[in-house]
DSSP file (Angstrom, degrees, kcal/mol; ACC not computed):
  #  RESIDUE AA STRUCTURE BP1 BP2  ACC     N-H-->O    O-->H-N    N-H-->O    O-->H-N    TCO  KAPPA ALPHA  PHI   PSI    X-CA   Y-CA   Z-CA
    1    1 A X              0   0    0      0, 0.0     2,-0.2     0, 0.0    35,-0.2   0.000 360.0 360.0 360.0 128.9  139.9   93.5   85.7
    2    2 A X        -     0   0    0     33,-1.0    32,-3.2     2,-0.0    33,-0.5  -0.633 360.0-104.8 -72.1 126.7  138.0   93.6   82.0
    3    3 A X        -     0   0    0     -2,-0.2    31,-0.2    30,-0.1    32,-0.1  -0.346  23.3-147.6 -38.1 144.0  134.6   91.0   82.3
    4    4 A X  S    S+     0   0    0     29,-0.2    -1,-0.1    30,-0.1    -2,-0.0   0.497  91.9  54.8 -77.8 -52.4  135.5   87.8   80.4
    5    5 A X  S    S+     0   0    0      2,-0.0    -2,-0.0    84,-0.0    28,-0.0   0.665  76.8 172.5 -77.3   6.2  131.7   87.3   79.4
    6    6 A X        -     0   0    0      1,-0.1    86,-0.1     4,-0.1     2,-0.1   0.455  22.9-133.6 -18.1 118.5  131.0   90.7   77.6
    7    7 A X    >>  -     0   0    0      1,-0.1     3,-1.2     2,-0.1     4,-0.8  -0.468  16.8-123.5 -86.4 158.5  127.5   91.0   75.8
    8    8 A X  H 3> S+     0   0    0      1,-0.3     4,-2.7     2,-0.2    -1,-0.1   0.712 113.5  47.1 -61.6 -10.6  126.9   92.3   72.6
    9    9 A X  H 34 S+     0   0    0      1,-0.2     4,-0.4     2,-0.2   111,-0.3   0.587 109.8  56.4-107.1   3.3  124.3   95.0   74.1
   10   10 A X  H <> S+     0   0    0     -3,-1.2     4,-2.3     2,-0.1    -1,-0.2   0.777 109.0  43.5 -72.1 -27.7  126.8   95.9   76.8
   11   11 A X  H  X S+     0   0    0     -4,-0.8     4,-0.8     2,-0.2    -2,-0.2   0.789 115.4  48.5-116.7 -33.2  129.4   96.7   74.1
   12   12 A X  H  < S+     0   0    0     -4,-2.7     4,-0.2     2,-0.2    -1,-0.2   0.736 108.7  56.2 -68.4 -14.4  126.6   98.8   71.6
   13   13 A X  H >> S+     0   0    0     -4,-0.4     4,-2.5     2,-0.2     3,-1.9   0.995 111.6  37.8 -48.6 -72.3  125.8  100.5   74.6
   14   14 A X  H 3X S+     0   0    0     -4,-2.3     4,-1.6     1,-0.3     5,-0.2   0.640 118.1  52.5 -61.4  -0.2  129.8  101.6   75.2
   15   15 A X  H 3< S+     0   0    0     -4,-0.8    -1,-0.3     2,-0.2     4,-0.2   0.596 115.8  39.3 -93.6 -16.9  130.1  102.2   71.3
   16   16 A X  H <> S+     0   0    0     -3,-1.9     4,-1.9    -4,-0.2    -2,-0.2   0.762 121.6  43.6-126.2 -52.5  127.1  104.4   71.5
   17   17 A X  H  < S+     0   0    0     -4,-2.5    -2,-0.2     1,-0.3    -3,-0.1   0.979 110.3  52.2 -67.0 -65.5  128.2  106.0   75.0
   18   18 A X  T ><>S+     0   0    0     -4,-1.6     5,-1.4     2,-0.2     3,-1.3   0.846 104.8  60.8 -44.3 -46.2  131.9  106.6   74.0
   19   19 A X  G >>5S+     0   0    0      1,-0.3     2,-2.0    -5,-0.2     3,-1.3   0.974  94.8  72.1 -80.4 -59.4  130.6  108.7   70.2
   20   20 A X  G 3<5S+     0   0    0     -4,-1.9    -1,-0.3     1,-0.2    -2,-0.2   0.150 102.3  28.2 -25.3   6.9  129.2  110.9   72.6
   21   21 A X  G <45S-     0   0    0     -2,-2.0    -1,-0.2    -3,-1.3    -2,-0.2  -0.432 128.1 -90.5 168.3   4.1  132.4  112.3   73.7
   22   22 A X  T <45S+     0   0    0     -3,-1.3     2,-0.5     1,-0.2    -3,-0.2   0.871  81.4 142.9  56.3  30.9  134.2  111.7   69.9
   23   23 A X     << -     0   0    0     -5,-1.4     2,-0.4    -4,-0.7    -1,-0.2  -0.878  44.9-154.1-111.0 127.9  135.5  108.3   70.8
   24   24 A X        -     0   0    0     -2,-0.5     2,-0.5    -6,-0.1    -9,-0.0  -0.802  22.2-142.7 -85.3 146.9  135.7  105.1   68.5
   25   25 A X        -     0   0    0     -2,-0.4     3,-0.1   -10,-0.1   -10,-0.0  -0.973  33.1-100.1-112.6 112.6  135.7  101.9   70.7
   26   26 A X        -     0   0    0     -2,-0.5     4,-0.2     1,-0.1     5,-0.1  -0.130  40.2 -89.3 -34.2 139.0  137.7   99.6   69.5
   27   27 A X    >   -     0   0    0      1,-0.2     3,-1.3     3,-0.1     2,-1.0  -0.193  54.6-123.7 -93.0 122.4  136.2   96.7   67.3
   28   28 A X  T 3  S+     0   0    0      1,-0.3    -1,-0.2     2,-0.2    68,-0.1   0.291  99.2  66.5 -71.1  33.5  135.5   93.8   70.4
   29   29 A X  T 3  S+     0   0    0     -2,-1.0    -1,-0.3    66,-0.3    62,-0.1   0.242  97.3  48.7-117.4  34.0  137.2   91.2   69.5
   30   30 A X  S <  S+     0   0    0     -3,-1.3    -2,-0.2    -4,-0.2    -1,-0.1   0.258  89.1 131.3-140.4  10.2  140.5   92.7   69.8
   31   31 A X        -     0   0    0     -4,-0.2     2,-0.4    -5,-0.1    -4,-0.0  -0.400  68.0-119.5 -14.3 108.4  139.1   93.9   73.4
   32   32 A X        +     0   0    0     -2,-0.1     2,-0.2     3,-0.0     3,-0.1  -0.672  44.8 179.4 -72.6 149.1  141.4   93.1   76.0
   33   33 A X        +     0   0    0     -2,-0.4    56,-1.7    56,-0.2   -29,-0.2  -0.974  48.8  21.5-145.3 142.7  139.4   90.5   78.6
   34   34 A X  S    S+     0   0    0    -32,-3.2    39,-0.7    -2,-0.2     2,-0.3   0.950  98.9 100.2  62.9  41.8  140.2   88.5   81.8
   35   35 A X  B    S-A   72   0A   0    -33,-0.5   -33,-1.0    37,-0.2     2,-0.5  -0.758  81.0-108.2-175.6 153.8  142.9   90.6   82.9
   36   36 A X        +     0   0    0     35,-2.3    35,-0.2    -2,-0.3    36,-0.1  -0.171  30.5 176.4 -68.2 126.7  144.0   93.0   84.8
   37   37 A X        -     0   0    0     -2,-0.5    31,-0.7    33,-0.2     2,-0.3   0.524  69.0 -30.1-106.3   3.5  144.9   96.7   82.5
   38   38 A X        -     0   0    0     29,-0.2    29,-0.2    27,-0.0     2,-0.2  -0.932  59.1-103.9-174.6-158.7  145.9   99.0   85.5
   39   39 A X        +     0   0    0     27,-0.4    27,-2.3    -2,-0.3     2,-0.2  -0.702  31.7 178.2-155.3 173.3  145.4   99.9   89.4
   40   40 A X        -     0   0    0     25,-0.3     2,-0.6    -2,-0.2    24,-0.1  -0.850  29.9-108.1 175.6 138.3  143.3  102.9   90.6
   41   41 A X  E     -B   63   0B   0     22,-0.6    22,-4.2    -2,-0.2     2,-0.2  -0.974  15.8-141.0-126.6 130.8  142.4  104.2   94.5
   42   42 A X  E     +B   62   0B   0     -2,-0.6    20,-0.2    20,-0.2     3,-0.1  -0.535  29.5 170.6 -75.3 121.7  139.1  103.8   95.7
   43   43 A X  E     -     0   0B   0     18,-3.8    19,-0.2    -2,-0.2     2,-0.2  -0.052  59.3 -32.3-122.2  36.2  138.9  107.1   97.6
   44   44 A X  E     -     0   0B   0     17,-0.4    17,-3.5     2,-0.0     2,-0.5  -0.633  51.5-114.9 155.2 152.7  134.9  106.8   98.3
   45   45 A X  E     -B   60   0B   0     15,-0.2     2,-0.2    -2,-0.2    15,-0.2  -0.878  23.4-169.2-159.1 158.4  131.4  105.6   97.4
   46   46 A X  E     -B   59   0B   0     13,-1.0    13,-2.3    -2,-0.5     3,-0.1  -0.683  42.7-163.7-127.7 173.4  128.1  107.2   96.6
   47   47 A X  S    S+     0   0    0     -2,-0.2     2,-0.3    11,-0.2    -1,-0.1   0.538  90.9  50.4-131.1 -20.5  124.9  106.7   96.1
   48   48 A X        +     0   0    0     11,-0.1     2,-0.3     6,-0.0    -1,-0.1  -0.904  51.0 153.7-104.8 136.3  124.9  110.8   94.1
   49   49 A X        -     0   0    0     -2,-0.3     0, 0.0     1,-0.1     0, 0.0  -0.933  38.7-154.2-157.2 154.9  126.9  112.0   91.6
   50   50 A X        +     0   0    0     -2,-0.3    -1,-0.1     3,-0.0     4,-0.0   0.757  66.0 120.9 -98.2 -30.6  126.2  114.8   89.0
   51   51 A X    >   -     0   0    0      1,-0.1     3,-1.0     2,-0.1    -2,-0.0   0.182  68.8-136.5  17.2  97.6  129.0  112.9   86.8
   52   52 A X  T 3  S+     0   0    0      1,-0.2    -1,-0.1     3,-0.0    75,-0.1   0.950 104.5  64.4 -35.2 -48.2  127.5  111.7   83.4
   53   53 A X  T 3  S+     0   0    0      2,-0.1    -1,-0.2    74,-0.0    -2,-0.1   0.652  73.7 113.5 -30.5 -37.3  129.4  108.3   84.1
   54   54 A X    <   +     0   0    0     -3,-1.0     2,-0.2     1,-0.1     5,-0.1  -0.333  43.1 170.5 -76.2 136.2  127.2  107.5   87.4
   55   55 A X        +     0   0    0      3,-0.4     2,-0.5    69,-0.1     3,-0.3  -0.924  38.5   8.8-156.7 109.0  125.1  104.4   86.6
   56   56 A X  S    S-     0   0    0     -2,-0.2     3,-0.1     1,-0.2    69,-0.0  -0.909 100.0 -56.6 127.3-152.7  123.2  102.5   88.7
   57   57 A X  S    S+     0   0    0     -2,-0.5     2,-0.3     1,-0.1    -1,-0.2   0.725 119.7  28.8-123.0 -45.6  121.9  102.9   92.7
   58   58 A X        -     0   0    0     -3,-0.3     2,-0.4     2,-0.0    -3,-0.4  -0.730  66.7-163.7-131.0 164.5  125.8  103.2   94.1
   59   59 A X  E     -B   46   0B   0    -13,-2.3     2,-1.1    -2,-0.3   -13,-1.0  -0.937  16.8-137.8-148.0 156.9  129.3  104.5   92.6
   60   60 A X  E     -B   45   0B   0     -2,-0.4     2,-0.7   -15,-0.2   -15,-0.2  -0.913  18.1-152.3-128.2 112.7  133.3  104.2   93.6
   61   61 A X  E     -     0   0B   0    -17,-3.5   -18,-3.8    -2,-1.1     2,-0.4  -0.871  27.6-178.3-103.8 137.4  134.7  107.4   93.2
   62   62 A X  E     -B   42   0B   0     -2,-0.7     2,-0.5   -20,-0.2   -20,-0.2  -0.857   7.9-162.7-127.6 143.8  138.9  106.6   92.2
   63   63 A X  E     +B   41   0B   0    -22,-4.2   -22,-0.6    -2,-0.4    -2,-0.0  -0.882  54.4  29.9-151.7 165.4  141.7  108.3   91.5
   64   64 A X  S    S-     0   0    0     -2,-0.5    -1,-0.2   -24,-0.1   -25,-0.1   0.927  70.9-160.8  78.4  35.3  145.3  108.4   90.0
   65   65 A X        -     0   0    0     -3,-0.1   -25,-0.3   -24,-0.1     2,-0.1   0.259   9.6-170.6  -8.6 153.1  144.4  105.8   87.5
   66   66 A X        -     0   0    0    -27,-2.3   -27,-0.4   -29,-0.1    -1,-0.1  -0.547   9.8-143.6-154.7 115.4  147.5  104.0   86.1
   67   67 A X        +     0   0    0    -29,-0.2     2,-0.2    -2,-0.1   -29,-0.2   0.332  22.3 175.3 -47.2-174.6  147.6  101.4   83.0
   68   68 A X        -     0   0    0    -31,-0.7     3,-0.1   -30,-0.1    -1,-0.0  -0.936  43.2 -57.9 176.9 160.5  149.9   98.5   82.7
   69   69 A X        -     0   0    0     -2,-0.2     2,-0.1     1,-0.1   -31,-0.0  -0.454  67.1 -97.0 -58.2 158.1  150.6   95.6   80.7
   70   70 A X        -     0   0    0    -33,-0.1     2,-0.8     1,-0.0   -33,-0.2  -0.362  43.5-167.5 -56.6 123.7  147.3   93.1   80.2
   71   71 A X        -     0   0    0    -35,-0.2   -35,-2.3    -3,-0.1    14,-0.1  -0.930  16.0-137.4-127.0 120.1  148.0   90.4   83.1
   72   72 A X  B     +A   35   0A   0     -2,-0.8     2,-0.3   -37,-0.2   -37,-0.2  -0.183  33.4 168.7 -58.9 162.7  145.5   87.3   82.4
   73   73 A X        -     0   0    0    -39,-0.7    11,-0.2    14,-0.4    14,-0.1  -0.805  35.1 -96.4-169.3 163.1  144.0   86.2   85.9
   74   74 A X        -     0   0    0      9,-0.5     2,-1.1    -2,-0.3     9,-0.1  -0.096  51.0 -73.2 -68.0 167.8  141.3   83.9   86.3
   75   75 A X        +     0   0    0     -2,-0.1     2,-0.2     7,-0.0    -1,-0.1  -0.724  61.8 147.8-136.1 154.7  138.3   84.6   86.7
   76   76 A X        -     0   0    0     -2,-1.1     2,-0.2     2,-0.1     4,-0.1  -0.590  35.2-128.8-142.0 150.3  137.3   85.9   89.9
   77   77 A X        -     0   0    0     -2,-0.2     2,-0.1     2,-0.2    -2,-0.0  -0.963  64.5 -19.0 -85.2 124.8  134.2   88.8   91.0
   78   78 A X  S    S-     0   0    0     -2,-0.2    -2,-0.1     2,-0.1     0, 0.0  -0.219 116.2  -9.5  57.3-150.9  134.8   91.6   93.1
   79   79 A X  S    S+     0   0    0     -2,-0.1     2,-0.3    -3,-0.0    -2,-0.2  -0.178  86.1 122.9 -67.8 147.6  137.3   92.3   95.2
   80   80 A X        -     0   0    0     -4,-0.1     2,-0.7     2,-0.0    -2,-0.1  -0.936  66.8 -72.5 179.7 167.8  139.7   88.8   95.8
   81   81 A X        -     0   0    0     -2,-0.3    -2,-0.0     1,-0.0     0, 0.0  -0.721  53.7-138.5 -73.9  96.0  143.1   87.6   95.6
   82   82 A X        -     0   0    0     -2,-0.7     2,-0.3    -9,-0.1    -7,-0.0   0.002  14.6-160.4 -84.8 161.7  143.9   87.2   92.0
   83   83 A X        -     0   0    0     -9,-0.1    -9,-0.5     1,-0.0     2,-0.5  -0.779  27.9-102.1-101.2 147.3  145.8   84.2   90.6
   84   84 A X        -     0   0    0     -2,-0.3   -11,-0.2   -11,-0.2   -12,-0.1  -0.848  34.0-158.5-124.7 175.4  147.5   84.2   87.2
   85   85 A X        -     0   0    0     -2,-0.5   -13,-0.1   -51,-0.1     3,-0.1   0.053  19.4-120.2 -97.5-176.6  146.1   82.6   84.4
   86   86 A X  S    S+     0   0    0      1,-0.2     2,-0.2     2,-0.0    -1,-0.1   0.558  81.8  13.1-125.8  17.1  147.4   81.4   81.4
   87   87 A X  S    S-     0   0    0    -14,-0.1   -14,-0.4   -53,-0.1    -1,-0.2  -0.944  77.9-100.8-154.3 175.5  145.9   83.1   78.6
   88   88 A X  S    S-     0   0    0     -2,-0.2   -54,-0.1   -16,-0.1   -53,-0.1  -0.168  70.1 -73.8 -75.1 166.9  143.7   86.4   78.0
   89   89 A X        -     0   0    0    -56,-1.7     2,-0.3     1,-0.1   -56,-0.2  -0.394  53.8-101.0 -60.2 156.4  139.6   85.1   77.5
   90   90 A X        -     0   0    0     -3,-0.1     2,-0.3     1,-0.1    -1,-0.1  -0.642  41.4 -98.3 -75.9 119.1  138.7   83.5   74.3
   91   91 A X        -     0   0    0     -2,-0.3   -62,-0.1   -62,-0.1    -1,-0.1  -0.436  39.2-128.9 -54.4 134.7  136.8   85.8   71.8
   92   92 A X     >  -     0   0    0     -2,-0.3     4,-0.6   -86,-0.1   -86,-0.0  -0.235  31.4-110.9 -73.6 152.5  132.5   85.1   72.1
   93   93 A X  H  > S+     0   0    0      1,-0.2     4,-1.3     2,-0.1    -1,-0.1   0.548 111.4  64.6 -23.4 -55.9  131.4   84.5   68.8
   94   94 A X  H  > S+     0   0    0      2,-0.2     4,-1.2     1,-0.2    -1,-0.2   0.623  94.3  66.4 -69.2 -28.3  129.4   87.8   68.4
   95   95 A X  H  4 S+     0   0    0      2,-0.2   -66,-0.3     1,-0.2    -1,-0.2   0.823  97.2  46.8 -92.2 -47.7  132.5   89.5   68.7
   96   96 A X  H  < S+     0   0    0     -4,-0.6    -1,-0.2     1,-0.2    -2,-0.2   0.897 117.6  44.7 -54.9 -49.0  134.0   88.3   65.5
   97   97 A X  H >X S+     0   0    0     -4,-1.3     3,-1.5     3,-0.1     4,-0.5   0.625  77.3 138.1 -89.8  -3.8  130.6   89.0   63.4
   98   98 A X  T 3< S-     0   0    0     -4,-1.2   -69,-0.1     1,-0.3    -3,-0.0  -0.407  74.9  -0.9 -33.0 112.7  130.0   92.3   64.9
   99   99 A X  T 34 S+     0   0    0      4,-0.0    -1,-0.3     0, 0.0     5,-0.1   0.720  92.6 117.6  75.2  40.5  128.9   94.7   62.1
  100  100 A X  T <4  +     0   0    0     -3,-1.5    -2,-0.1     1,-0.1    -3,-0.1   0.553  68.4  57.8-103.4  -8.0  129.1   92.5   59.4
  101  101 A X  S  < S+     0   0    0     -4,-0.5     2,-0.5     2,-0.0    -1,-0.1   0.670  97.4  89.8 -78.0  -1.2  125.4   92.7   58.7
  102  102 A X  S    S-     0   0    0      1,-0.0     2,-0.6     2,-0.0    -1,-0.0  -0.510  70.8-137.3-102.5 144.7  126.0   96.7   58.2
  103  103 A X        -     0   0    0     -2,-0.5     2,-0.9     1,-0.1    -1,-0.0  -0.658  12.9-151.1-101.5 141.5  126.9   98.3   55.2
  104  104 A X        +     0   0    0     -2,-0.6     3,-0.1     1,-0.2    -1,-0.1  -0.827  24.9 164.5-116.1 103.5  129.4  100.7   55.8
  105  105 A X  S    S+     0   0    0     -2,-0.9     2,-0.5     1,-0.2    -1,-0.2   0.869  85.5  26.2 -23.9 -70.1  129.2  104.2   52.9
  106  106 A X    >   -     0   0    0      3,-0.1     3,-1.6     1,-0.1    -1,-0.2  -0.936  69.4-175.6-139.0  99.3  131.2  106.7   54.7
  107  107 A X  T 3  S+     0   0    0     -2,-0.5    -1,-0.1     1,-0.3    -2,-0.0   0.699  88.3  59.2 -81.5   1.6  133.9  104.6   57.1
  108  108 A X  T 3  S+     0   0    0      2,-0.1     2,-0.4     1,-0.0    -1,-0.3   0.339  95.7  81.2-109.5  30.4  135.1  108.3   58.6
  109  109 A X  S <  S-     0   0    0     -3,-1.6    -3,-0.1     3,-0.0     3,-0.1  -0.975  87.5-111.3-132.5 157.9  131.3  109.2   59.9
  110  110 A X        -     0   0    0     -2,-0.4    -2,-0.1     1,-0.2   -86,-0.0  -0.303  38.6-106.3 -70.6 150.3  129.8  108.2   63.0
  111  111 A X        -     0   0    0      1,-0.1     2,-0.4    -7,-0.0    -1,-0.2  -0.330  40.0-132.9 -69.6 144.1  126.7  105.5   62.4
  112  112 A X        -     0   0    0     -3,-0.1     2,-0.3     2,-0.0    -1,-0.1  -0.830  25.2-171.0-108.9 157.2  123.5  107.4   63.1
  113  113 A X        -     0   0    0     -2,-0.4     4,-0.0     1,-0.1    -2,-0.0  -0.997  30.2-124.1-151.6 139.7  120.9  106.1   65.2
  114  114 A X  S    S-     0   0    0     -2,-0.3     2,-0.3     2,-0.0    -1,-0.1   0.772  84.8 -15.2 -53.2 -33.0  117.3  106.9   66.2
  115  115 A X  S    S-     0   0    0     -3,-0.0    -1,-0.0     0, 0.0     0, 0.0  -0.948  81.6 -64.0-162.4-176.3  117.9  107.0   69.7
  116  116 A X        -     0   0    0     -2,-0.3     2,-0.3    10,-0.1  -103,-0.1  -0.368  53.5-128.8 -64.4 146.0  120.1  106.3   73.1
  117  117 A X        -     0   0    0   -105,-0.2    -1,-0.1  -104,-0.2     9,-0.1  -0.846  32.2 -92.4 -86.1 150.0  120.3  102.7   73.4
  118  118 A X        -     0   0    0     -2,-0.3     2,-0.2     1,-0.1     7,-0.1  -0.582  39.9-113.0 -86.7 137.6  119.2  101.3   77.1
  119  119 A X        -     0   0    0      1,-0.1     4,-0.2     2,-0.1    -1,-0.1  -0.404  29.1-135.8 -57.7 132.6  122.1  101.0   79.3
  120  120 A X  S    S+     0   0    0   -111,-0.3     3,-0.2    -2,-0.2     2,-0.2   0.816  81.3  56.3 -46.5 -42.3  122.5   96.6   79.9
  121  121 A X  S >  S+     0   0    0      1,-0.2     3,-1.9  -111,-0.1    -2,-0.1  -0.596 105.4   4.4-153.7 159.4  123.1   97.0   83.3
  122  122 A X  T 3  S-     0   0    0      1,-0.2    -1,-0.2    -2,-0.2    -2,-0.1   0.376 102.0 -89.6  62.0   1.6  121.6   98.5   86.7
  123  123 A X  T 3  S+     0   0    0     -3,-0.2    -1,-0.2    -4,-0.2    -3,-0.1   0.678  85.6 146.2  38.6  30.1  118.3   99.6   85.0
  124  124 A X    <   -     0   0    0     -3,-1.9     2,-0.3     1,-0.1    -1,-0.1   0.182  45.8-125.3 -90.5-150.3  119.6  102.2   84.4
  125  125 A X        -     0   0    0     -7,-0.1     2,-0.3    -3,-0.1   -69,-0.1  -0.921  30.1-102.8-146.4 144.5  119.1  104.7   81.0
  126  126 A X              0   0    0     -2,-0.3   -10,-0.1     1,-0.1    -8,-0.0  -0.693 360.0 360.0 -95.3 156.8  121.4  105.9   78.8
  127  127 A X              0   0    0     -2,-0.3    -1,-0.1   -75,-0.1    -9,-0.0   0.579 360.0 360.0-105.0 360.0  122.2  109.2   79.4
C-alpha cells in the first residue's frame, strides 16, 4: 500500500534518489496514494545488505513483484486486513505547488543540486 500522508522531503528525497539511476518521478500530485498497486513475497529480513536501496536498522528482502490496478483501502499500518475504501487519498496541498517557485531553462536536463539530500526517514543518509 502507497502512504496517504506523503511529505514534501520524503518525495525530494525519491526525486533526488530515483535521477540517480536516470529516472523522472512522476510530478506528486498525480501519485497514486491509499491503495494497494501490487503484491510481492516477503522471502526474508535483514538487518545487512550491500543493496543501495537498504535504509534504516532492518530490511524485507521480496520477490516476484507484480502490479495491479490501484485498489483504494483505508487506511491501515502494517501488516492488517484491508477494507475497501471509496476513493484514492486526497492530494496535500504541497503537492499541487510543487516546483512552482522554480524556474525551469532546460525542461529535458536534470535539476542540479549541491548535494544528497538527507533521507526523511530511519536516520538514515542518502546514499
Amino acid at each position: 500500500m502507497q502512504a496517504t500522508g506523503m511529505k514534501q522531503a520524503e518525495y525530494d528525497w525519491a526525486v533526488w534518489r530515483l535521477e540517480q539511476h536516470g529516472v523522472s518521478c512522476p510530478r506528486p500530485e498525480i501519485l497514486v496514494r491509499g491503495a494497494i498497486i501490487g503484491a510481492v513475497y516477503w522471502v526474508d529480513i535483514v538487518a545487512k545488505s550491500d543493496s543501495e536501496w537498504f535504509e534504516g536498522q532492518m530490511g524485507l528482502v521480496l520477490k516476484d513483484a507484480v502490479m495491479c490496478d490501484p485498489t483504494p483501502v483505508n487506511n491501515e499500518r502494517g501488516y492488517f486486513q484491508w477494507k475497501r475504501a471509496a476513493a484514492l487519498a486526497p492530494v496535500n496541498p504541497w503537492m499541487v505547488e510543487w516546483g512552482s517557485d522554480k524556474v525551469i531553462l532546460f525542461g529535458d536536463l536534470a535539476p542540479s543540486r549541491k548535494g544528497a539530500p538527507k533521507a526523511p526517514f530511519g536516520g538514515g543518509k542518502a546514499k
